[in-house]
C-alpha atoms as one frame of an Amber mdcrd trajectory, in Angstrom:
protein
 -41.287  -1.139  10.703 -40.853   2.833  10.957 -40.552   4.626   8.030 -37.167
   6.970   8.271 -37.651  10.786   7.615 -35.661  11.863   4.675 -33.328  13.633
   6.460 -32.027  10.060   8.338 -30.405   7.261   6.370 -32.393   3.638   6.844
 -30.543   1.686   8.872 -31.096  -1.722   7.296 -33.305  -4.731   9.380 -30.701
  -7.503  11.267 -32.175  -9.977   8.362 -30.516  -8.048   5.438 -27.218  -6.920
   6.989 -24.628  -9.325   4.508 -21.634 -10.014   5.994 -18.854  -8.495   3.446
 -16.218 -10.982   2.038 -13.310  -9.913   3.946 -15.059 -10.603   7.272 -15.894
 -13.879   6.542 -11.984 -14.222   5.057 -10.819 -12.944   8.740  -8.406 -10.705
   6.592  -8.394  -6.834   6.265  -7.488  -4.916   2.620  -4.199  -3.949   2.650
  -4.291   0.026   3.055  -1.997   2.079   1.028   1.085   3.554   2.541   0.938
   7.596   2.836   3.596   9.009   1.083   6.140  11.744   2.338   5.620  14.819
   1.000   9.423  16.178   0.454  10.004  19.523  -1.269  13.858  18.509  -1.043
  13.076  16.030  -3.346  15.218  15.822  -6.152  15.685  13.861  -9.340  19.199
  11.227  -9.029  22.148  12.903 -11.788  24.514  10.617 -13.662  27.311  10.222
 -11.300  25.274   8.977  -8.312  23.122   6.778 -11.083  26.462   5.270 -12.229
  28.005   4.972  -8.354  24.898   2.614  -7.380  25.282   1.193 -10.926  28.191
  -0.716 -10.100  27.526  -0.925  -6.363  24.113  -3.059  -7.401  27.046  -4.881
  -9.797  29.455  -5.810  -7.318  26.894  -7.253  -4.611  26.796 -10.625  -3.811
  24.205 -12.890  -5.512  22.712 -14.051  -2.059  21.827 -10.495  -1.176  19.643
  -9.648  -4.113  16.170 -11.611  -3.310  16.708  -8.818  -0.045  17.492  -5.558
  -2.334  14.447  -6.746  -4.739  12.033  -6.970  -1.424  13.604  -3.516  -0.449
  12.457  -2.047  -3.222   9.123  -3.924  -3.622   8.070  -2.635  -0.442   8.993
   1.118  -1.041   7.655   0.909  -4.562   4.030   0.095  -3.208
């Protein structure tokens, strides 16, 4: 075995390489999403909070397991 100079990084022998546990899984980490940057951005005010009040209230039943995952997935 060579010894590396300190200026390279030891690459490790074939023997000691571990496999990490999401190859052996077959799955890969779920990344996070990049967020948009917008300098529009601007907080919700009272009428608009009470206009999707009662547009959340008068929705059917069936759709809300949809809204919820809507908002899961732009919440993460």
């Amino acid at each position: 075995m060579r010894m590396p100079s300190p200026m390279q990084a030891a690459e490790p022998e074939p023997e000691q390489i571990k496999p990490s546990s999401t190859a052996t899984r077959g799955t890969v980490p779920k990344l996070p999403k990049p967020r948009a940057k917008d300098p529009n951005k601007r907080d919700i005010n009272m009428e608009e909070k009470q206009k999707l009040g009662l547009g959340l209230q008068s929705m059917p039943p069936e759709k809300m397991p949809q809204l919820l995952q809507i908002l899961r997935m732009r919440n993460d």
